[in-house]
C-alpha angles and dihedrals in degrees: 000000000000124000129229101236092227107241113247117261096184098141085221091069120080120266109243106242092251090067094054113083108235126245102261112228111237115268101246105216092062097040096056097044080051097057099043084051094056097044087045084064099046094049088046091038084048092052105050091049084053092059100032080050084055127032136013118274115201127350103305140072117209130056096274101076087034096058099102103046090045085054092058106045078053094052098052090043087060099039086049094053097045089049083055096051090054089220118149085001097184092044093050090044088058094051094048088051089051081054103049098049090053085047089058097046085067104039094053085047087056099054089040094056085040095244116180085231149358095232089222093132109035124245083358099108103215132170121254092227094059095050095048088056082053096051095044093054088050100056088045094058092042089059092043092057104030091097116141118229124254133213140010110021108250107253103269110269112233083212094066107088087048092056076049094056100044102041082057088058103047094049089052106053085045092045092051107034089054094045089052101058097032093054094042088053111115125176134223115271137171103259120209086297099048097240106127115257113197137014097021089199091049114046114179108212113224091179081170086064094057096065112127090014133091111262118260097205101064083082094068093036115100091218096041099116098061086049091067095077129051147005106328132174098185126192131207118204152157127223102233095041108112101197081051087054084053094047085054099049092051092049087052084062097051094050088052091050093054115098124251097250127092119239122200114244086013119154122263132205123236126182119202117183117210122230132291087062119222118259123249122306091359098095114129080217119086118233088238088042110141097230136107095245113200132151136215126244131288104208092089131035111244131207127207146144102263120245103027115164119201132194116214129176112204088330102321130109118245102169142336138210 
């Protein structure tokens, strides 16, 4: 009878190969979804920056009222990168598939409330329809792949703490280079005597500001001149702006409601749309409308809360809302 010589277990021989898991190959599917969703939220990460490191986005000017949009740019730059290191893959798949749905809640929301774009790439005007398909397809490629890996854990990798490294690295310089020129940015604004101060291409209206004072935008408005003087409620508006279709409408009853006879020192109605003009036919004024309709100047873009109405008695501001 021949014996089986017992193979050696001392830990300080080396382990046959056939002892040592191997290192699994990455399942490709997965692999490749991982990386086009992560590329997906850099380009649209980048793009926002770009915008919030440019131009004003919303109705406010510090950091304050820009906190939210400048998080999740941030957000979306580090879960980008971290979909790209492959680090922690399920984890990160998982994180990505929170996003997404989140993504495609708003977007749905958007189109549902007809809004021109979803605002998801910056100064890129794209339809939230399209990117809800987007966002769909991505979510449905995210749940076919987040599978977590069964059986023998892969041999460690010595390269790992140095993808750690330099993961850590890359997300920070993104992270920081894109925080620092979005939050320095500062738009232009009309200062105490009404001349703009700032970015002279992006001017940020403060109507609230303007109370007491006389109003600085009657000067780049066409009708300007005939608002000086009287008794004005004036309107902006856009034209694809729904709660500003619903300002209008509102502003058509009450001129109906008013009664035939003129009043001296009464009130009158002014409407100001707001560039980009609306094409033709798709105004929210009616041609017969009773107002005085004038628009403001194209040769800046201009941000404000839609629809603002403003009081104003010969020039000056009386109140805004």
């Amino acid at each position: 009878m021949t014996l089986e010589t017992p193979t050696p277990t001392s830990p300080f021989l080396p382990a046959s190969p056939a002892d040592v898991p191997a290192r699994r190959p990455p399942a490709w599917p997965g692999f490749a979804v991982r990386v086009v969703v992560g590329l997906i939220l850099l380009v649209a990460a980048t793009l926002k920056a770009q915008q919030l490191a440019s131009e004003p986005v919303g109705d406010c000017i510090g950091l304050r009222c820009r906190a939210l949009p400048v998080l999740q740019v941030q957000l979306e730059l580090l879960l980008g990168v971290w979909l790209l290191s492959g680090l922690h893959g399920f984890v990160s798949r998982l994180a990505a598939t929170l996003c997404f749905a989140a993504f495609l809640c708003v977007a749905v929301y958007q189109g549902l409330t007809g809004q021109a774009s979803c605002g998801c790439f910056g100064k890129v005007q794209v339809n939230p329809w399209i990117t809800a398909a987007l966002d769909a397809t991505v979510l449905a490629a995210l749940l076919l792949t987040i599978r977590r890996r069964t059986g023998p854990p892969s041999r460690p990798s010595r390269s790992g703490p140095v993808r750690w490294a330099l993961t850590l690295a890359l997300a920070l310089a993104v992270t920081a280079t894109a925080g620092v020129n979005m939050v320095r940015y500062r738009p232009g604004r009309f200062d105490a005597d009404g001349q703009i101060v700032g970015d002279p291409d992006h001017v940020l209206l403060l109507p609230q500001q303007w109370v007491g004072r006389q109003c600085p935008l009657l000067d780049h408005i066409d009708i300007g001149d005939s608002l000086r003087a009287g008794r004005w409620r004036l309107l902006l508006y856009r034209w694809d702006c729904p709660e500003c279709h619903e300002a209008i409408e509102k502003l058509l009853r009450l001129e109906r409601d008013r009664p035939a006879i003129a009043v001296p020192g009464a009130r009158h109605t002014a409407v100001v749309q707001i560039p980009p003009y609306a094409p033709e036919g798709q105004d929210p004024v009616p041609g017969d409308a009773p107002f005085a309709r004038g628009r403001l100047g194209d040769e800046r873009r201009w941000f404000v809360a839609t629809p603002t109405v403003i009081e104003l008695s010969d020039g000056r501001v009386l109140s805004s809302q």
